[in-house]
N, C-alpha and C positions, 0 to 999 in steps of 0.2 A: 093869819093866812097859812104860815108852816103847820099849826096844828091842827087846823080842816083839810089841811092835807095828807098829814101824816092820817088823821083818824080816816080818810076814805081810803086810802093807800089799804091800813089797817082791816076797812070793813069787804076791801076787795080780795084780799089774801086770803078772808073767813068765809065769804062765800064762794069762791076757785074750791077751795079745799072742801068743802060743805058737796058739792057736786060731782063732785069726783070721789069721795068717800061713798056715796050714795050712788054710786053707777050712770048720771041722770048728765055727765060729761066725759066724753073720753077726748082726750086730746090726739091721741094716735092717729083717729081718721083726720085729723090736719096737718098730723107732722109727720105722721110715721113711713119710713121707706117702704116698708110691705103694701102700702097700698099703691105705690107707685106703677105705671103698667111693665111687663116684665120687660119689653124689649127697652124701657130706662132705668130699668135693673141693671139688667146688663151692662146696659150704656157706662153708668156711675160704676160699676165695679169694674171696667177695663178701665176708667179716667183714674182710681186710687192705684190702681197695679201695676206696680213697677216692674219691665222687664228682667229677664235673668240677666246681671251681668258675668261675660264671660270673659277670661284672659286664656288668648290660647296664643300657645307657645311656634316662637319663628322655627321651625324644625328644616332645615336644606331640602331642598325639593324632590332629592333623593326619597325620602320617605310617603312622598304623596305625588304630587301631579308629574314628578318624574318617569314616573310608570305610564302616564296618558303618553307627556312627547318627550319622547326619546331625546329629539333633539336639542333640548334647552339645557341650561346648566341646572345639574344634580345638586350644586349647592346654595346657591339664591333663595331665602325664602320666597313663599309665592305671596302675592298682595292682588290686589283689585285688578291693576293696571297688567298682568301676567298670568291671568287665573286663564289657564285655555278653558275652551268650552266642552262639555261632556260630547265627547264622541259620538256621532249617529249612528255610525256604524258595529254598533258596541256589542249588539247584540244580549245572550243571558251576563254579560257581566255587567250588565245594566241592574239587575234583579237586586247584585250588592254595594250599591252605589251611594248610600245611604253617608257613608263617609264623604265624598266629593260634595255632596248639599250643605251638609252640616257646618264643613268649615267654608263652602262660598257664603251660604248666610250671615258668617260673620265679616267675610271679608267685602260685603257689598254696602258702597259709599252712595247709591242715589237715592232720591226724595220721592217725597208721595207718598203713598197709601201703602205703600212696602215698608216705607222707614216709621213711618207711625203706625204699625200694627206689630212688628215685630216683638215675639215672644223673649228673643235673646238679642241683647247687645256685646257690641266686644266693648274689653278696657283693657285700655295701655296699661294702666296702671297696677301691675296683681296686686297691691296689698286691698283696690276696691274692687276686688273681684268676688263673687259671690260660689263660682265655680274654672276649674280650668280645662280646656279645650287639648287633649292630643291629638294634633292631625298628621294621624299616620294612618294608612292607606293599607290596614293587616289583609282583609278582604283581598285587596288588586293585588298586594304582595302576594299573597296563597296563587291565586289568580293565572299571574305574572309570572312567578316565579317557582318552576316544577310544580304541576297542579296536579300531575302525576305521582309526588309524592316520593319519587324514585330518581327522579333527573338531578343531576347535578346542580342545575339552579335553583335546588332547593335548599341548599347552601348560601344564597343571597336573602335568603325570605330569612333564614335562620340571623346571618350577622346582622340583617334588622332589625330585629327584635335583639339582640344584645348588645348595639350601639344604642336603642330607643332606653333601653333600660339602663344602660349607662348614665343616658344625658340624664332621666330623670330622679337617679337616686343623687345626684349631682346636685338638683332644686333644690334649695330650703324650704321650696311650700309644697311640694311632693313627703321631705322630711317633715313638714311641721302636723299633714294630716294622714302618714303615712301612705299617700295616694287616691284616700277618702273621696275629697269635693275634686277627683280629676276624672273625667269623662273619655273614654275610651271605645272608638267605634269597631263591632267585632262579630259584622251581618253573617257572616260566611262561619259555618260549623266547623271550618278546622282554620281559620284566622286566628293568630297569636297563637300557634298551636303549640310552638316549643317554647314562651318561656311564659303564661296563658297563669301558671298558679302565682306566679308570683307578681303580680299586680290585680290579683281577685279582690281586692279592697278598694278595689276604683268601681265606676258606675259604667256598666257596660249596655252598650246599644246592638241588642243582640234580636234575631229574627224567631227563636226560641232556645228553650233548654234543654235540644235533645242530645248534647254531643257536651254538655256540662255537668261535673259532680254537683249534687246539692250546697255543697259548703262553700263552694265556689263563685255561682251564681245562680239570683232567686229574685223572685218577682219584689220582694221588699228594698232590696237595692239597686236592680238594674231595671232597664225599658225596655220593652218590648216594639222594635220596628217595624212597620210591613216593608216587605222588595218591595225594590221599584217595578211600577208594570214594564211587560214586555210587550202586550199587543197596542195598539195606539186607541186613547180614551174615544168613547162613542161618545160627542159631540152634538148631534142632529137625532137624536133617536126620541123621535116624536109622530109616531104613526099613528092614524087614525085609531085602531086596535090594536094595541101592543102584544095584548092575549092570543090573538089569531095570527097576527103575521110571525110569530117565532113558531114555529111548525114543529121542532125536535123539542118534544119532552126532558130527556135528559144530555149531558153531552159531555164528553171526556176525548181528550186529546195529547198523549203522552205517552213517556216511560211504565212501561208495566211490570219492570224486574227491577227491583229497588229491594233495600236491606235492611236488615231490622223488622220493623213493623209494616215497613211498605211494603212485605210479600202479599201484603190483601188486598193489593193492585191487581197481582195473578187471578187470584179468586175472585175477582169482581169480575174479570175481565169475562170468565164461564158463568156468573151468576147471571150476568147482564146482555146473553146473545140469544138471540131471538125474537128480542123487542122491535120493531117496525118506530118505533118512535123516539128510541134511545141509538145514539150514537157511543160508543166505546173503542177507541182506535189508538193501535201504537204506534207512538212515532217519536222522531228525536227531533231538536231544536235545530231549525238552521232559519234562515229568512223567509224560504215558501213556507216551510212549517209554520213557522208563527202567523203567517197572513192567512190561513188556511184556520187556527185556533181562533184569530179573531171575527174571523168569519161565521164559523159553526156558532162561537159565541153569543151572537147578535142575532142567532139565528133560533136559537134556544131559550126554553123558558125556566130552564135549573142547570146547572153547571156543575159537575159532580170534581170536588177534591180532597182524594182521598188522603192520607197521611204518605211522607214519602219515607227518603235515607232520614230524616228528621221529624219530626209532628207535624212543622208548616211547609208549603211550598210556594212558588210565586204566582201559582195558578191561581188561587184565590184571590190575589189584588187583582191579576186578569178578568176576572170573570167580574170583580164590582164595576171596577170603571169602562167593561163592557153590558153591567145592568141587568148582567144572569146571576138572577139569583144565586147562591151558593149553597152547596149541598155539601156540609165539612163530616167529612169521617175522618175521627181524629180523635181520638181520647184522651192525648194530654195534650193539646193545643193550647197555649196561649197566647189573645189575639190582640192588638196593638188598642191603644186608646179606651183599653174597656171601661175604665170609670167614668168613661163619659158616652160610648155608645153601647147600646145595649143591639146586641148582634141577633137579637133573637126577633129581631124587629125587621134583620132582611138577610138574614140567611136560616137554612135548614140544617137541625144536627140529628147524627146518627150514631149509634155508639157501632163497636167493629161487631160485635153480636147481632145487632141489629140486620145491619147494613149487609150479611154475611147469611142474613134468612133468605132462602129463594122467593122470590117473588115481591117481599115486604119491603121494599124500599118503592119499585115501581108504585105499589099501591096506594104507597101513600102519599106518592108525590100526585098520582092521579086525583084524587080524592082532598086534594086544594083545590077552595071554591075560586074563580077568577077575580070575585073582588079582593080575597086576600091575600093572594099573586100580584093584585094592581097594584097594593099599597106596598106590598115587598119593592117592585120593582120603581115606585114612586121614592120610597125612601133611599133606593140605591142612588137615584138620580140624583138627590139633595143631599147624601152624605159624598161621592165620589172625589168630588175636590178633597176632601182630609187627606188623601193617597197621591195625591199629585207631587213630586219633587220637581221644584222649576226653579230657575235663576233670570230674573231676582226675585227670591219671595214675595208669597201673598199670602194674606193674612188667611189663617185657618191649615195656610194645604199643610202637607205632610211635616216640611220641615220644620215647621212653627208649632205643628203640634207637639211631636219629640221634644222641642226644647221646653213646652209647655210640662211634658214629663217628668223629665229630669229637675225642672222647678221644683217639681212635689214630692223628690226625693231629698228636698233640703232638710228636712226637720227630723227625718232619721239617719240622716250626715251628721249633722250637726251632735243628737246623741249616741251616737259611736264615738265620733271623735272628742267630747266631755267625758264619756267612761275610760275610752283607751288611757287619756293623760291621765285619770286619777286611781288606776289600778295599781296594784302592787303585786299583785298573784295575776296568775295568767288565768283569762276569762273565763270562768265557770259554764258559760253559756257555750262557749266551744264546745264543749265535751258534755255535754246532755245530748 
């Protein structure tokens, strides 16, 4: 009996292999994950993928939600049970808020579909930490403290920044990667601005790089955030005819004297008058203004943002999660999530040449047919939550994706900090 069985055993091995040498079986249409359907693609690749975990550091509250309430102790770390809640009243310092999400994400203790979709987790423990968390508050500090530049209390924004760097040359795991796997949030163009070179070897969550040396910070090591919006997300925006009830072709609502490269604010503002369908209006931020922005918004079928003091402004998150299209004039813009959305799919770009011909920009915003306006403004709808910061996390918005960034910044952490330990000479690549 063992040997009619070994010999079928035998004669079945020979013809497996006979069939599949011969094309005449493929096993893959039975086993193979590529045939599976994509949304259990998906599925199986979020069930192997382990969160980032994150150790972020107890810092006195001094450095972060001490700047929300005044009235609480400066020194308590802040935890779940003391995280105040982001101010309504907040107004554009909403825009660089992006710090306050980041470290509530880690500090929120409930269940559901928040706790199981999380991109990052905390650990008590740093040696199982994968990356670490500073929560300090450089943005609200600038913010907060002399935003003028000039005031006296810009003397407090400064010894925060050289107590913060105190504590962390202090760490042995600050020492052990030279600052490498530590994550430092730095939305606001002049955040960290006095002591800003000497912790450029951390991973910075920055809005762009117009107000940074190259060598400093770059799209290979740091991430790129959207502001938070300013006007309130459209919600209900389900009209019969989307195409016809937005009436204003194009629509702009802002500062028109801006530095650097946003003097082509001035020049839009004469390229663009005479239009009956374009709106172009200066105006400064206060709470009618903003109700007023989201108003035209919603009422618009492109939403022009040009470059400002910096490449990006927070107009452009405005205008997605109000569902007007974007019209970015902006030549070194770069814009949050791109390896995973392709922006060309629901906004419009212009180069400053372009955008700066008379006539040629109306023209060609005219000259979009309305079916492929519908699917622009279809796809604003279904991508909108990625830009959402809320407490407590949901899976996908904003803050989950950032941490999903900073994830994919591991593997060239990691060989920085394998070359640094085995150099002997100072990096060659520095100096090309």
């Amino acid at each position: 009996m063992v040997g009619k069985a070994l010999f079928f055993l035998f004669f079945l091995v020979v013809l497996i292999s006979f069939f599949v040498f011969t094309g005449n079986l493929d096993l893959r249409t039975h086993f193979s994950f590529s045939q599976l359907p994509q949304q259990q693609q998906q599925l199986s690749l979020c069930r192997t993928r382990s969160p980032l975990r994150v150790f972020m550091y107890d810092l006195p509250s001094r450095f972060n939600v001490g700047m929300l309430d005044r009235l609480s102790s400066n020194e308590i770390p802040v935890n779940a049970r003391n995280l105040p809640q982001w101010p309504s009243n907040s107004g554009l310092k909403r825009q660089h808020s992006v710090e306050y999400w980041m470290m509530a994400s880690l500090l929120y203790e409930g269940e559901g579909d928040a706790e199981d979709t999380r991109e990052a987790i905390r650990v008590l423990d740093p040696e199982n930490a994968d990356v670490f968390f500073v929560p300090f508050f450089s943005s609200m500090s600038f913010n907060t403290h002399g935003i003028n530049m000039t005031d006296p209390d810009t003397e407090i924004d400064r010894q925060l920044q050289i107590d913060l760097l105190e504590f962390l040359r202090k760490s042995k795991h600050w020492q052990r990667s030279g600052g490498r796997d530590h994550v430092i949030p730095m939305q606001h163009p002049n955040a960290f601005r006095f002591l800003r070179d000497q912790v450029n070897a951390s991973i910075f969550i920055i809005a762009d790089f117009g107000r940074y040396p190259k060598s400093m910070s770059y799209l290979r090591k740091d991430v790129v955030a959207p502001y938070g919006h300013v006007v309130d997300s459209f919600v209900d925006d389900d009209p019969p005819d989307p195409f016809e009830s937005r009436t204003t072709l194009l629509f702009f609502r802002g500062r028109t004297v801006r530095k650097a490269e946003g003097i082509i604010r001035a020049k839009l503002a004469k390229i663009l008058l005479g239009y009956d369908d374009v709106h172009y209006e200066r105006s400064f931020a206060t709470g009618e203004s903003i109700k007023m922005s989201s108003q035209g918004m919603r009422l618009s079928k492109f939403c022009l943002n040009p470059v400002g003091d910096t490449p990006s402004s927070c107009r452009l998150f405005d205008a997605i999660v109000s569902h007007c299209v974007p019209v970015i004039v902006s030549d070194r813009i770069e814009l949050p999530y791109e390896d995973e959305l392709d922006y060309n799919e629901f906004s419009i770009f212009f180069s400053f040449q372009e955008a700066l011909k008379p006539g040629y920009m109306v023209q060609q915003l005219r000259q979009i047919p309305k079916e492929r306006w519908m699917k622009m403004w279809e796809r604003l709808k279904n991508i909108s939550y990625h830009y959402e910061f809320q407490y407590p996390p949901k899976k996908e918005d904003a803050v989950n994706m950032l941490w999903r960034q900073v994830s994919r910044k591991l593997p060239g952490l990691k060989l920085a900090q394998h070359r640094s330990r085995r150099l002997k000479i100072p990096d060659w690549w520095g100096r090309r």
